[in-house]
PDB file of N, CA, C and O in Angstrom, chain B, residues numbered from 101:
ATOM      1  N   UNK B 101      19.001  15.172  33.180  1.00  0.00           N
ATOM      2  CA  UNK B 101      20.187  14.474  33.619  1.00  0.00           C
ATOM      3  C   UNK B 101      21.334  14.687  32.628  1.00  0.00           C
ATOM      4  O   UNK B 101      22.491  14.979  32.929  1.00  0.00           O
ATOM      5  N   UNK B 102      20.842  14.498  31.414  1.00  0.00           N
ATOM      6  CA  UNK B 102      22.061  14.993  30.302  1.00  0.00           C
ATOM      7  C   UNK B 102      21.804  16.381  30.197  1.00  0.00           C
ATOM      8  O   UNK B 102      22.135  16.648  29.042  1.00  0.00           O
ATOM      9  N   UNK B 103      21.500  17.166  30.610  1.00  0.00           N
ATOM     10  CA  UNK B 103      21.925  18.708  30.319  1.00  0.00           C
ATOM     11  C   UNK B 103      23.023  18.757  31.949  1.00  0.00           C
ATOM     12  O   UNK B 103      23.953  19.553  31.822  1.00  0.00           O
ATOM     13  N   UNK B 104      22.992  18.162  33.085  1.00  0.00           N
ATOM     14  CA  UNK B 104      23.549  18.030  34.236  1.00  0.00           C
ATOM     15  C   UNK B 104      25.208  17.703  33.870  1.00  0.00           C
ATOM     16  O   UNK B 104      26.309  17.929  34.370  1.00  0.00           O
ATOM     17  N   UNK B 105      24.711  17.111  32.824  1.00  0.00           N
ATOM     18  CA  UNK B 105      26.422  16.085  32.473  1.00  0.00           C
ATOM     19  C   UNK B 105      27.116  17.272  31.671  1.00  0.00           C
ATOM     20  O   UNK B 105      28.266  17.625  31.932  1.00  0.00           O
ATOM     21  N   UNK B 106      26.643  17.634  31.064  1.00  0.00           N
ATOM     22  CA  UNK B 106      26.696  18.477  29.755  1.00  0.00           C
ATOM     23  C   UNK B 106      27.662  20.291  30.555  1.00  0.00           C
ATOM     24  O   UNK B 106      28.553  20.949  30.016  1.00  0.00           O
ATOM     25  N   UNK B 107      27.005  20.523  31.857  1.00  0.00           N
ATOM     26  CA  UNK B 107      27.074  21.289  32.352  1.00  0.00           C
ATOM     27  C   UNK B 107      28.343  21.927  33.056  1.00  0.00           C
ATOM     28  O   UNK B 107      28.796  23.065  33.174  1.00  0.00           O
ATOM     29  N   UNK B 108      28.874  20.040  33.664  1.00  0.00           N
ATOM     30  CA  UNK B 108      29.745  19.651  34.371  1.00  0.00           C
ATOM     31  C   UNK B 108      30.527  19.558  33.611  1.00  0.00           C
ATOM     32  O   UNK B 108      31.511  20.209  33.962  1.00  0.00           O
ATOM     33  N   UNK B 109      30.740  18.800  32.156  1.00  0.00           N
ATOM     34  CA  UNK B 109      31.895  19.303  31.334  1.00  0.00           C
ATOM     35  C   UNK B 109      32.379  20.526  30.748  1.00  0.00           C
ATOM     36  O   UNK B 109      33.529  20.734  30.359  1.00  0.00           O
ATOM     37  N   UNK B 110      31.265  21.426  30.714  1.00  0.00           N
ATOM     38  CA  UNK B 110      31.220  22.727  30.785  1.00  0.00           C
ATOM     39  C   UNK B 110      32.545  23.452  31.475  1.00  0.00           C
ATOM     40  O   UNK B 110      33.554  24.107  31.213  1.00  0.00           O
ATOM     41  N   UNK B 111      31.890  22.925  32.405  1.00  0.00           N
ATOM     42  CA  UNK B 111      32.678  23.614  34.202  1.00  0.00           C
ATOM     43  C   UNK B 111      33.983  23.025  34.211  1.00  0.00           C
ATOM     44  O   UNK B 111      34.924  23.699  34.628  1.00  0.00           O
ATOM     45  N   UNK B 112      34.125  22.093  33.887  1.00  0.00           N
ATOM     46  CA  UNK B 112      35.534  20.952  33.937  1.00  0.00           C
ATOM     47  C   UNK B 112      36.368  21.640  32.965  1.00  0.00           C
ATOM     48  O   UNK B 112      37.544  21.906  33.212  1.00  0.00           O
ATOM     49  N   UNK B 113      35.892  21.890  32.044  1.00  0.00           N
ATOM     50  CA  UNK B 113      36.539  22.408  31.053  1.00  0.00           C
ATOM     51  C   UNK B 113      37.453  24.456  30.849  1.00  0.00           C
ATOM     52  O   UNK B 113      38.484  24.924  30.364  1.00  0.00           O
ATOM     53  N   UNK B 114      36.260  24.957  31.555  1.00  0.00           N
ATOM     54  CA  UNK B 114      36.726  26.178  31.922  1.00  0.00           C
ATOM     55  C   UNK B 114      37.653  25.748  33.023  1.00  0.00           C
ATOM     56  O   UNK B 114      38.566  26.560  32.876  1.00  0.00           O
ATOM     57  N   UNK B 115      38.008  24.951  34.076  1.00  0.00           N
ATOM     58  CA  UNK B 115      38.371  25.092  35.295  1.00  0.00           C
ATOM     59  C   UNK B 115      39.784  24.757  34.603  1.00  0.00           C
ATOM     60  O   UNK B 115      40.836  25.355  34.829  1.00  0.00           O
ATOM     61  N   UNK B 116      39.595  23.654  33.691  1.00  0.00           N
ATOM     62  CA  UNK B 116      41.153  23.345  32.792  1.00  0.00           C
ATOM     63  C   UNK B 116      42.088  24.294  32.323  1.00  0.00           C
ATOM     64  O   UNK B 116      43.292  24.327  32.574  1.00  0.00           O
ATOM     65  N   UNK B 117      41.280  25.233  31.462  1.00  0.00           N
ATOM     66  CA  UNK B 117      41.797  26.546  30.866  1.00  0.00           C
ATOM     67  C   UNK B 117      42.465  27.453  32.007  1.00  0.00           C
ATOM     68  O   UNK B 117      43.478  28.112  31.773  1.00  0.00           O
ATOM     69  N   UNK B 118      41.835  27.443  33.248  1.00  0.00           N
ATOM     70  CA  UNK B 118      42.011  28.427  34.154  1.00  0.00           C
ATOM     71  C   UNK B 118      43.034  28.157  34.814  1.00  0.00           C
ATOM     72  O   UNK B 118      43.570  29.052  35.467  1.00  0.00           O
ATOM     73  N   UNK B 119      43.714  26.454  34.801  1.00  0.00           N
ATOM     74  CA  UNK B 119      44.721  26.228  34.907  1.00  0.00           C
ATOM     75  C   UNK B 119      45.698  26.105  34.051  1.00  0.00           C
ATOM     76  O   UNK B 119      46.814  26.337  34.517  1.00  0.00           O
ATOM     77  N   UNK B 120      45.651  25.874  33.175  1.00  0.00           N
ATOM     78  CA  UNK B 120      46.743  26.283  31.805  1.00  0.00           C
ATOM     79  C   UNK B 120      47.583  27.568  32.121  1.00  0.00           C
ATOM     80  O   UNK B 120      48.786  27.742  32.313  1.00  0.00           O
ATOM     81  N   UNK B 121      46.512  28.389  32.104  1.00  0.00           N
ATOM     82  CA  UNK B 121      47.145  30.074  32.565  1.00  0.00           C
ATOM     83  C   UNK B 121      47.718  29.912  33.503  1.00  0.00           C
ATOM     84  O   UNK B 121      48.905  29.697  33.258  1.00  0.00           O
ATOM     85  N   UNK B 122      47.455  29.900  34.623  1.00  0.00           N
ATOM     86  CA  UNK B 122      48.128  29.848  35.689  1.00  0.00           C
ATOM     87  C   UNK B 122      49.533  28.965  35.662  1.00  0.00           C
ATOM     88  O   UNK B 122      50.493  28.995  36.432  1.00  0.00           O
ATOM     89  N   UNK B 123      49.353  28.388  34.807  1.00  0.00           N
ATOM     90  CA  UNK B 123      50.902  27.479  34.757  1.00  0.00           C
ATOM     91  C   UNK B 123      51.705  28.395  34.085  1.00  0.00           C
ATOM     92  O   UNK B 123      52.848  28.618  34.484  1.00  0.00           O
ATOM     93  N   UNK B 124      51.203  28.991  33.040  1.00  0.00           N
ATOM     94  CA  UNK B 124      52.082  29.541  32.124  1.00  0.00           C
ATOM     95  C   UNK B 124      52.162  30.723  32.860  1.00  0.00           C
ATOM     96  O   UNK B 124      53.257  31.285  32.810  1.00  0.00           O
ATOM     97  N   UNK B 125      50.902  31.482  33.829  1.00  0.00           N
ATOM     98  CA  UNK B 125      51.850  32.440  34.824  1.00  0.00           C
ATOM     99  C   UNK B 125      52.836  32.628  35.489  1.00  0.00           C
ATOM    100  O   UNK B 125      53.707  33.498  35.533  1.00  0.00           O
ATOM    101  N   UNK B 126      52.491  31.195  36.315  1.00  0.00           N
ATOM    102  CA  UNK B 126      53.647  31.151  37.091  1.00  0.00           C
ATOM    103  C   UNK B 126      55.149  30.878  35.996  1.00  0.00           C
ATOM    104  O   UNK B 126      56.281  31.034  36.452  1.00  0.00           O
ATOM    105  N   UNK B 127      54.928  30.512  34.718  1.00  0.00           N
ATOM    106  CA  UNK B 127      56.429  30.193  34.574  1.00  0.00           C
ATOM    107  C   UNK B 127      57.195  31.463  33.760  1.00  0.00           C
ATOM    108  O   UNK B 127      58.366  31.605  33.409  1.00  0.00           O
ATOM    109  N   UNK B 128      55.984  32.331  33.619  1.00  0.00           N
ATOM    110  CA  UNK B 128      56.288  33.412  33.088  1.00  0.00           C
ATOM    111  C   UNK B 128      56.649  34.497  34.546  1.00  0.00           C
ATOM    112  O   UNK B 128      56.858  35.699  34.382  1.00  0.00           O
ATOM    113  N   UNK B 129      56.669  33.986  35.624  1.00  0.00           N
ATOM    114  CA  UNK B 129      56.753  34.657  36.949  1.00  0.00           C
ATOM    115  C   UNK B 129      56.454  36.168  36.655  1.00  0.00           C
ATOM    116  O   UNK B 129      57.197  37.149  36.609  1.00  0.00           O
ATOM    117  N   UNK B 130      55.157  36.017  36.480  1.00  0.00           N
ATOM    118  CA  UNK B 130      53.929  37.464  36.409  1.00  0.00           C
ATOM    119  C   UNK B 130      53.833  37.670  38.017  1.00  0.00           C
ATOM    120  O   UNK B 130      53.649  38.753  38.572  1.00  0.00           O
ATOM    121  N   UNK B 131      53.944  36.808  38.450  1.00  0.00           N
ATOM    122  CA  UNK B 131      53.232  37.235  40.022  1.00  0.00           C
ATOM    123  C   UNK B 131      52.300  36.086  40.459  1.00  0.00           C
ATOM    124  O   UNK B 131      52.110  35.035  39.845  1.00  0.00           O
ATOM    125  N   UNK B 132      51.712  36.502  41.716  1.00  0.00           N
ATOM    126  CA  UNK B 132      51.456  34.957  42.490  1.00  0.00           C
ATOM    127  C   UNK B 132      49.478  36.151  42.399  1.00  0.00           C
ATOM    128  O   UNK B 132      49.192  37.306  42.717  1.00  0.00           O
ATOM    129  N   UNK B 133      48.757  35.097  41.863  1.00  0.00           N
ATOM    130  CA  UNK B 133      47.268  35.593  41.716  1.00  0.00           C
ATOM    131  C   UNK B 133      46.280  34.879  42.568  1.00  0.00           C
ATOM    132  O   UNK B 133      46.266  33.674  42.821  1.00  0.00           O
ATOM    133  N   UNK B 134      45.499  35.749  42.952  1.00  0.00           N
ATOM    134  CA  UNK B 134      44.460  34.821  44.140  1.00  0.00           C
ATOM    135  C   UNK B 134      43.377  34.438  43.947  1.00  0.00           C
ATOM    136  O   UNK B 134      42.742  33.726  44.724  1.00  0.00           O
ATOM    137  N   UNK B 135      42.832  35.030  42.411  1.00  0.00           N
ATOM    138  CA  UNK B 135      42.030  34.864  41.835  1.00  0.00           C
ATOM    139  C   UNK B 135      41.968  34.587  40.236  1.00  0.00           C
ATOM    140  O   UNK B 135      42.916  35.130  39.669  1.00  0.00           O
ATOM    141  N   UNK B 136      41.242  33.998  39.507  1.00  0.00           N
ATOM    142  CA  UNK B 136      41.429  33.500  38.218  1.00  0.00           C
ATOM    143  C   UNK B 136      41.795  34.657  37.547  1.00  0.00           C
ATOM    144  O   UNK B 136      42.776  34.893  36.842  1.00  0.00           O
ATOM    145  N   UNK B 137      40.583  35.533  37.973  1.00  0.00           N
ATOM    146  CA  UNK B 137      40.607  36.754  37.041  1.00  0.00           C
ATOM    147  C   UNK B 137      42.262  37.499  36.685  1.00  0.00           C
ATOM    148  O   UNK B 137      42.803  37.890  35.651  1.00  0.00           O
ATOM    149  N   UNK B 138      42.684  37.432  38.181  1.00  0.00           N
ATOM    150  CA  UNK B 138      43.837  38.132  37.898  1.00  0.00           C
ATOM    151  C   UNK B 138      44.732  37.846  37.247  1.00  0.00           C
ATOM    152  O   UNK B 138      45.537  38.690  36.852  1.00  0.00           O
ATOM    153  N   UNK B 139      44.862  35.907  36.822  1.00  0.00           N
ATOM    154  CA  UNK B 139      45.756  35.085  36.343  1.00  0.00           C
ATOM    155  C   UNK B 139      45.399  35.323  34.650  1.00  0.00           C
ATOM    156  O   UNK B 139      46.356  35.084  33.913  1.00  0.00           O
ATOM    157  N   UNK B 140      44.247  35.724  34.036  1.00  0.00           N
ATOM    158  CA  UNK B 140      44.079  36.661  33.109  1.00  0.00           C
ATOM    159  C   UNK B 140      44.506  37.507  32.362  1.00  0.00           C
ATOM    160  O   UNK B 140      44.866  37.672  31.196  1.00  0.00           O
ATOM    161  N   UNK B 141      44.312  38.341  33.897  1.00  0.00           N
ATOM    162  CA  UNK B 141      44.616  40.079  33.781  1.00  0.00           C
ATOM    163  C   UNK B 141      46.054  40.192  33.731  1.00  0.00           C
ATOM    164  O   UNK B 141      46.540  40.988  32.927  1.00  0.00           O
ATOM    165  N   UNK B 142      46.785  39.519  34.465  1.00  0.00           N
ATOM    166  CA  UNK B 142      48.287  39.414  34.349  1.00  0.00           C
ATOM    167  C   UNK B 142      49.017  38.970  32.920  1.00  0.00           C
ATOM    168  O   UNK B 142      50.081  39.473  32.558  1.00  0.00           O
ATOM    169  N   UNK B 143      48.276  37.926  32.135  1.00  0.00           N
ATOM    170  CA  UNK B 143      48.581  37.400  31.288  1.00  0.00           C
ATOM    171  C   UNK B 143      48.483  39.020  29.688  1.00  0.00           C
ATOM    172  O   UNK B 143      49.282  39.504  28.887  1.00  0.00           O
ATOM    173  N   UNK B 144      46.974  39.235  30.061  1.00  0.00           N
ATOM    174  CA  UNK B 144      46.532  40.428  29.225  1.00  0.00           C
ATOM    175  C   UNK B 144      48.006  41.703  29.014  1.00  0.00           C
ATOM    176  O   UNK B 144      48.562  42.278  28.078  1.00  0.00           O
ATOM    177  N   UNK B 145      48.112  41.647  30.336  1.00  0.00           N
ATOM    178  CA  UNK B 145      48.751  43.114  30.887  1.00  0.00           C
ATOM    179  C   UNK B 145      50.110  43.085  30.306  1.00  0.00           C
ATOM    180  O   UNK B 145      50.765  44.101  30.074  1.00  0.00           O
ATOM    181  N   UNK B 146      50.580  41.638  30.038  1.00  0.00           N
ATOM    182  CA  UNK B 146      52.320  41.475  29.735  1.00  0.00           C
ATOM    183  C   UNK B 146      52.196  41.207  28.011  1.00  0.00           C
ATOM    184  O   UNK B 146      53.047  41.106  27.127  1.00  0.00           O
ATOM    185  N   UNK B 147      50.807  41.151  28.017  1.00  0.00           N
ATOM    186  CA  UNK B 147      50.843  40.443  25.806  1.00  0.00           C
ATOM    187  C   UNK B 147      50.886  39.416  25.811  1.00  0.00           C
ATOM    188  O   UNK B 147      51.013  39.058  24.640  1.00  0.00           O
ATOM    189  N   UNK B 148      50.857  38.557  26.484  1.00  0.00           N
ATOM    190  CA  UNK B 148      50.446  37.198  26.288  1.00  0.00           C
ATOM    191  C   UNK B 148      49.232  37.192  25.658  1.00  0.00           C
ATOM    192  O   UNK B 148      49.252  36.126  25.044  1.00  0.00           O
ATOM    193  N   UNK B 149      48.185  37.730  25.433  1.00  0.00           N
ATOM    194  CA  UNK B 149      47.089  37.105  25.023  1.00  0.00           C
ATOM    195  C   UNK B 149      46.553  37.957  24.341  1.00  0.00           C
ATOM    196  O   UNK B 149      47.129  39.044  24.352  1.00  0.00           O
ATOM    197  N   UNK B 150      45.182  37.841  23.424  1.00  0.00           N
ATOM    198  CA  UNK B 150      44.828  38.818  22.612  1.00  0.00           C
ATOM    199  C   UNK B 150      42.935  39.397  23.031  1.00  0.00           C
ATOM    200  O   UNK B 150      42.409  40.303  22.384  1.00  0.00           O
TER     201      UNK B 150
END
């Protein structure tokens, strides 16, 4: 049950990050992404990230 909890903050936590980017995509108007990955790859592609 606590590895369940443990798991879910896990997940909560990546899903957070995955929106961070995407904010800062969109305000960096990289482009509109349909998938996380690309909200990434977009970020990678301009130097935003290392």
């Amino acid at each position: 049950m606590v590895k369940d909890g443990i798991y879910k903050n896990i997940e909560y936590a990546i899903e957070t990050v995955f929106d961070i980017c995407a904010v800062i995509n969109a305000d960096l108007n990289l482009g509109v992404s349909k998938k996380d990955e690309d909200i990434v790859n977009n970020l990678k592609m301009n130097n935003y990230s290392d």
